[in-house]
C-alpha positions as CSV (number, residue, x, y, z in Angstrom):
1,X,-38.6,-2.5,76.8
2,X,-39.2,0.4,75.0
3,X,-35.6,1.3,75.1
4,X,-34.6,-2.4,73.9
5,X,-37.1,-1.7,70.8
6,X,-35.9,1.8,69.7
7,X,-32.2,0.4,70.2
8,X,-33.1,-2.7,68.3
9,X,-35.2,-0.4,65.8
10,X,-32.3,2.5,65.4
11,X,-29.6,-0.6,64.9
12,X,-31.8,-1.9,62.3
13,X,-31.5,1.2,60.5
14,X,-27.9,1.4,61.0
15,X,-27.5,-1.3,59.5
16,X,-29.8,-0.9,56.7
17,X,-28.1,2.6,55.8
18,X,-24.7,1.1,56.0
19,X,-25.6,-2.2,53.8
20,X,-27.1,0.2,51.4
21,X,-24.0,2.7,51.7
22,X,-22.3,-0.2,50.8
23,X,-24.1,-1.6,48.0
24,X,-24.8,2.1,46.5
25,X,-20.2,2.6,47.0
26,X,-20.0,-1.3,45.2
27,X,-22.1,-0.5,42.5
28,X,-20.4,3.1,41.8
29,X,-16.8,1.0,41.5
30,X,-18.6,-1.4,39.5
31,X,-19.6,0.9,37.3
32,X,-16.6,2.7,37.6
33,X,-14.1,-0.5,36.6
34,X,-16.9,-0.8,33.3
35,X,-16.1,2.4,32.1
36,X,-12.6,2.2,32.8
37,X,-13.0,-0.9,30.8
38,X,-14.8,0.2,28.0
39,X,-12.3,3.4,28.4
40,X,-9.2,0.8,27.9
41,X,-11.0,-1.0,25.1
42,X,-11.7,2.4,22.9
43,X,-7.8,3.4,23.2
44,X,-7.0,-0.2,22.7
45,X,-9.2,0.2,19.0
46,X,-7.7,3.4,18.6
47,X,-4.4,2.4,18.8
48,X,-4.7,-0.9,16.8
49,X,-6.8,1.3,14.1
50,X,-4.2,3.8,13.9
51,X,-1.0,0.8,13.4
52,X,-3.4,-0.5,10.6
53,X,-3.8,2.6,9.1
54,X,0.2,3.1,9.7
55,X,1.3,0.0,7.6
56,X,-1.7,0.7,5.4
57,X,0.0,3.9,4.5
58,X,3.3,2.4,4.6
59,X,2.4,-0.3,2.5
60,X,1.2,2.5,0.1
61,X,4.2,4.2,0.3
62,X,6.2,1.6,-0.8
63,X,3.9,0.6,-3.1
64,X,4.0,3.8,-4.8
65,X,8.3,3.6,-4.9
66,X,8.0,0.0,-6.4
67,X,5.0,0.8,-8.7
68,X,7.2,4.2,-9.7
69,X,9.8,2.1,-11.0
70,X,7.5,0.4,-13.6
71,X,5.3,2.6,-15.6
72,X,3.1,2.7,-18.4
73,X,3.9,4.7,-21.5
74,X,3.1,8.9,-21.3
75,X,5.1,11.5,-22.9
76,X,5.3,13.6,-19.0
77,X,6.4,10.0,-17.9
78,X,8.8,9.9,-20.3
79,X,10.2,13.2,-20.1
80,X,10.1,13.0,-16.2
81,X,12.4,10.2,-16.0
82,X,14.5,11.5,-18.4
83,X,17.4,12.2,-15.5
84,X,17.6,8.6,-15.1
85,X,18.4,5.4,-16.9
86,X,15.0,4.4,-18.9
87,X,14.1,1.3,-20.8
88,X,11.0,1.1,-22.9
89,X,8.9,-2.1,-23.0
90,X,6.7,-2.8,-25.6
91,X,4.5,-4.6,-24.9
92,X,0.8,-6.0,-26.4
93,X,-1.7,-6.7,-24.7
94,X,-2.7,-9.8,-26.5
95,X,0.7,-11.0,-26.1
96,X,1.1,-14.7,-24.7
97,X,4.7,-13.5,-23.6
98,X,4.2,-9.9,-22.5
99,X,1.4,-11.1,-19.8
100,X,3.0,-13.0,-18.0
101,X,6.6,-10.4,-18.2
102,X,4.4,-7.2,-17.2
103,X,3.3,-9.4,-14.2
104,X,6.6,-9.9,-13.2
105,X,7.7,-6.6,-13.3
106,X,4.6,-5.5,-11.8
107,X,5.3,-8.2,-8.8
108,X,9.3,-7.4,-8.4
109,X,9.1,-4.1,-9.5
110,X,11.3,-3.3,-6.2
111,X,13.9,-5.4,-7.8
112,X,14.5,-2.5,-10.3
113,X,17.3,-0.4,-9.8
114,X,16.5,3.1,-8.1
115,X,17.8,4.7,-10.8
116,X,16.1,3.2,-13.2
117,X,11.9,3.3,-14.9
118,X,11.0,0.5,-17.0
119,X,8.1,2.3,-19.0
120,X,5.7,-0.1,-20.8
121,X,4.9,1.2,-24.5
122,X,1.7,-0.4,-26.1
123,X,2.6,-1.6,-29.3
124,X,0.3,-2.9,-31.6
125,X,-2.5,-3.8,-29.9
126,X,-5.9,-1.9,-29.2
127,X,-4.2,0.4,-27.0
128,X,-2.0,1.7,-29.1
129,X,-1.7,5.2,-29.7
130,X,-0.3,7.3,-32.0
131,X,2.5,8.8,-29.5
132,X,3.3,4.9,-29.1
133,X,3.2,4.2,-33.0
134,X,5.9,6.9,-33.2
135,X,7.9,5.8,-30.8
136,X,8.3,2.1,-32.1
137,X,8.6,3.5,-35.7
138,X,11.7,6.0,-34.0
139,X,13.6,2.6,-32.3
140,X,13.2,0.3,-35.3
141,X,10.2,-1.8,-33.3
142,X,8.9,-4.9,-35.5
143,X,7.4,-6.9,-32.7
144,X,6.6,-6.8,-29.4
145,X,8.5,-8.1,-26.0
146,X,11.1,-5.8,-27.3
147,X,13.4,-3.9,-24.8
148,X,15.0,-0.2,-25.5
149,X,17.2,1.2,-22.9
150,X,17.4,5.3,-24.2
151,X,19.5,7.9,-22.6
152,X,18.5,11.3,-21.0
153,X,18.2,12.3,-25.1
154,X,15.9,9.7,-26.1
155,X,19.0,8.1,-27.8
156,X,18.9,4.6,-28.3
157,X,21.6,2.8,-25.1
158,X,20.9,-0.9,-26.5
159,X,17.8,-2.9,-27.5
160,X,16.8,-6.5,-26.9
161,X,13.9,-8.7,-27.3
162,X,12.4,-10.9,-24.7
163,X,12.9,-11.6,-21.2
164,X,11.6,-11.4,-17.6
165,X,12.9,-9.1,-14.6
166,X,16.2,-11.5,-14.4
167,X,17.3,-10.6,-18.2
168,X,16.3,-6.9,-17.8
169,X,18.4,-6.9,-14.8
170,X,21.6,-8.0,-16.7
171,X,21.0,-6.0,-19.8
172,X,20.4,-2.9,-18.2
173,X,23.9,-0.6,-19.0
Protein backbone atom coordinates (compact mmCIF):
# COMPACT_ATOMS: atom_id res chain seq x y z
CA UNK A 1 0.00 0.00 0.00
CA UNK A 2 2.68 2.13 0.74
CA UNK A 3 4.15 1.55 -2.74
CA UNK A 4 0.52 2.29 -4.38
CA UNK A 5 0.68 5.79 -2.36
CA UNK A 6 4.20 7.05 -3.21
CA UNK A 7 3.39 5.82 -6.93
CA UNK A 8 -0.01 7.56 -6.84
CA UNK A 9 1.86 10.57 -4.90
CA UNK A 10 5.07 10.77 -7.40
CA UNK A 11 2.34 10.58 -10.46
CA UNK A 12 0.56 13.28 -8.89
CA UNK A 13 3.63 15.29 -9.12
CA UNK A 14 4.34 14.32 -12.59
CA UNK A 15 1.61 15.47 -13.50
CA UNK A 16 1.46 18.60 -11.66
CA UNK A 17 5.11 19.51 -13.10
CA UNK A 18 4.09 18.68 -16.59
CA UNK A 19 0.62 20.71 -16.47
CA UNK A 20 2.56 23.49 -15.03
CA UNK A 21 5.54 22.93 -17.73
CA UNK A 22 2.83 23.28 -19.89
CA UNK A 23 0.96 26.21 -18.84
CA UNK A 24 4.45 28.12 -17.91
CA UNK A 25 5.57 27.03 -22.21
CA UNK A 26 1.68 28.35 -23.23
CA UNK A 27 1.97 31.47 -21.58
CA UNK A 28 5.76 32.21 -22.81
CA UNK A 29 4.12 31.76 -26.71
CA UNK A 30 1.40 33.73 -25.56
CA UNK A 31 3.34 36.25 -24.68
CA UNK A 32 5.63 35.72 -27.33
CA UNK A 33 2.73 35.98 -30.35
CA UNK A 34 1.84 39.67 -28.16
CA UNK A 35 4.97 40.98 -28.74
CA UNK A 36 5.34 39.77 -32.09
CA UNK A 37 2.06 41.46 -32.40
CA UNK A 38 2.73 44.62 -31.01
CA UNK A 39 6.28 44.16 -32.90
CA UNK A 40 4.11 43.90 -36.33
CA UNK A 41 1.90 46.76 -35.32
CA UNK A 42 4.97 49.34 -34.53
CA UNK A 43 6.55 48.56 -38.21
CA UNK A 44 3.05 48.65 -39.52
CA UNK A 45 2.87 52.59 -37.98
CA UNK A 46 6.26 53.12 -39.06
CA UNK A 47 5.70 52.26 -42.34
CA UNK A 48 2.26 53.95 -42.88
CA UNK A 49 4.03 57.13 -40.98
CA UNK A 50 6.78 57.20 -43.17
CA UNK A 51 4.30 56.87 -46.79
CA UNK A 52 2.48 59.95 -45.12
CA UNK A 53 5.36 61.70 -44.56
CA UNK A 54 6.43 60.60 -48.30
CA UNK A 55 3.37 62.16 -50.07
CA UNK A 56 3.51 64.93 -47.43
CA UNK A 57 6.81 65.78 -48.88
CA UNK A 58 5.85 65.03 -52.24
CA UNK A 59 2.86 67.03 -52.11
CA UNK A 60 5.35 69.82 -50.94
CA UNK A 61 7.41 69.32 -53.61
CA UNK A 62 5.07 69.84 -56.07
CA UNK A 63 3.58 72.37 -54.38
CA UNK A 64 6.69 74.37 -54.29
CA UNK A 65 7.12 73.74 -58.56
CA UNK A 66 3.41 74.96 -59.01
CA UNK A 67 3.64 77.70 -56.34
CA UNK A 68 7.18 78.69 -58.23
CA UNK A 69 5.38 79.41 -61.28
CA UNK A 70 3.25 82.17 -59.67
CA UNK A 71 4.90 84.61 -57.52
CA UNK A 72 4.55 87.73 -55.87
CA UNK A 73 6.44 90.90 -56.82
CA UNK A 74 10.46 91.18 -55.55
CA UNK A 75 13.23 92.62 -57.38
CA UNK A 76 15.56 88.99 -56.70
CA UNK A 77 12.28 87.40 -58.02
CA UNK A 78 12.29 89.34 -60.82
CA UNK A 79 15.83 89.30 -61.69
CA UNK A 80 15.84 85.40 -61.01
CA UNK A 81 13.41 84.56 -63.61
CA UNK A 82 14.80 86.78 -65.89
CA UNK A 83 16.13 83.51 -68.17
CA UNK A 84 12.66 82.73 -68.69
CA UNK A 85 9.41 84.12 -70.17
CA UNK A 86 7.87 86.52 -67.33
CA UNK A 87 4.59 88.24 -67.18
CA UNK A 88 3.75 90.76 -64.46
CA UNK A 89 0.28 90.91 -62.82
CA UNK A 90 -0.86 93.83 -61.23
CA UNK A 91 -2.88 93.30 -59.23
CA UNK A 92 -4.92 95.19 -55.99
CA UNK A 93 -5.82 93.82 -53.31
CA UNK A 94 -9.10 95.49 -53.09
CA UNK A 95 -9.88 94.51 -56.49
CA UNK A 96 -13.32 92.71 -57.12
CA UNK A 97 -11.58 91.13 -60.27
CA UNK A 98 -8.06 90.44 -59.15
CA UNK A 99 -9.41 88.12 -56.15
CA UNK A 100 -10.97 85.98 -57.68
CA UNK A 101 -7.83 85.84 -60.90
CA UNK A 102 -4.96 85.44 -58.12
CA UNK A 103 -7.07 82.52 -56.85
CA UNK A 104 -7.10 80.96 -59.97
CA UNK A 105 -3.68 81.20 -60.69
CA UNK A 106 -2.93 80.31 -57.22
CA UNK A 107 -5.24 76.98 -57.73
CA UNK A 108 -3.93 76.02 -61.52
CA UNK A 109 -0.76 77.44 -61.12
CA UNK A 110 0.54 73.93 -62.58
CA UNK A 111 -1.23 74.89 -65.65
CA UNK A 112 1.51 77.55 -66.30
CA UNK A 113 4.05 76.77 -68.70
CA UNK A 114 7.53 75.57 -67.13
CA UNK A 115 9.14 78.12 -68.72
CA UNK A 116 7.22 80.65 -67.66
CA UNK A 117 6.58 83.02 -63.76
CA UNK A 118 3.61 84.92 -63.62
CA UNK A 119 4.77 87.56 -60.86
CA UNK A 120 2.02 89.49 -59.09
CA UNK A 121 2.94 93.37 -58.75
CA UNK A 122 0.79 95.21 -56.15
CA UNK A 123 -0.53 98.14 -57.67
CA UNK A 124 -2.30 100.68 -56.01
CA UNK A 125 -3.40 99.38 -53.02
CA UNK A 126 -1.93 99.34 -49.39
CA UNK A 127 0.65 97.13 -50.36
CA UNK A 128 2.14 98.96 -52.74
CA UNK A 129 5.63 99.79 -52.69
CA UNK A 130 7.76 102.08 -54.16
CA UNK A 131 9.71 99.28 -56.29
CA UNK A 132 6.02 98.45 -57.50
CA UNK A 133 5.10 102.23 -58.10
CA UNK A 134 8.05 102.28 -60.49
CA UNK A 135 7.49 99.49 -62.15
CA UNK A 136 3.73 100.40 -63.25
CA UNK A 137 4.93 104.02 -64.01
CA UNK A 138 8.01 102.07 -66.40
CA UNK A 139 5.03 99.80 -68.38
CA UNK A 140 2.48 102.63 -68.76
CA UNK A 141 0.06 100.95 -65.82
CA UNK A 142 -3.30 103.02 -65.31
CA UNK A 143 -5.31 100.31 -63.63
CA UNK A 144 -5.13 97.14 -62.25
CA UNK A 145 -5.89 93.41 -63.76
CA UNK A 146 -3.33 94.52 -66.17
CA UNK A 147 -1.00 91.81 -67.76
CA UNK A 148 2.84 92.58 -69.03
CA UNK A 149 4.77 89.90 -70.57
CA UNK A 150 8.72 91.48 -70.41
CA UNK A 151 11.65 89.81 -71.94
CA UNK A 152 15.05 88.72 -70.26
CA UNK A 153 15.73 92.85 -70.50
CA UNK A 154 12.69 93.94 -68.75
CA UNK A 155 11.47 94.97 -72.25
CA UNK A 156 8.02 95.19 -72.70
CA UNK A 157 6.78 91.47 -75.02
CA UNK A 158 2.93 92.59 -75.06
CA UNK A 159 0.43 93.96 -72.43
CA UNK A 160 -3.18 93.12 -71.79
CA UNK A 161 -5.85 93.86 -69.32
CA UNK A 162 -7.99 91.34 -67.70
CA UNK A 163 -8.40 87.67 -67.65
CA UNK A 164 -8.16 84.37 -65.76
CA UNK A 165 -5.51 81.48 -66.32
CA UNK A 166 -7.35 80.51 -69.80
CA UNK A 167 -6.56 84.15 -71.36
CA UNK A 168 -3.06 84.26 -69.84
CA UNK A 169 -2.54 80.99 -71.38
CA UNK A 170 -3.31 82.27 -75.01
CA UNK A 171 -1.67 85.57 -74.69
CA UNK A 172 1.48 84.40 -73.40
CA UNK A 173 4.19 84.78 -76.70
Amino acid sequence: MNKGIIFAGIIVILLVLVGGGMYIANQQSQKAEETKMVEEKAAMKIKEDSAMKKKEDDKIMADKKNISRYIEYSKAALDQTATGRRVLYFYANWCPICKPADADFKANSSKIPADVTVIRVNYNDTDTDQEEKDLAKKYAITYQHTFVQIDSLGKEVTKWNGGKMDELLAKIK
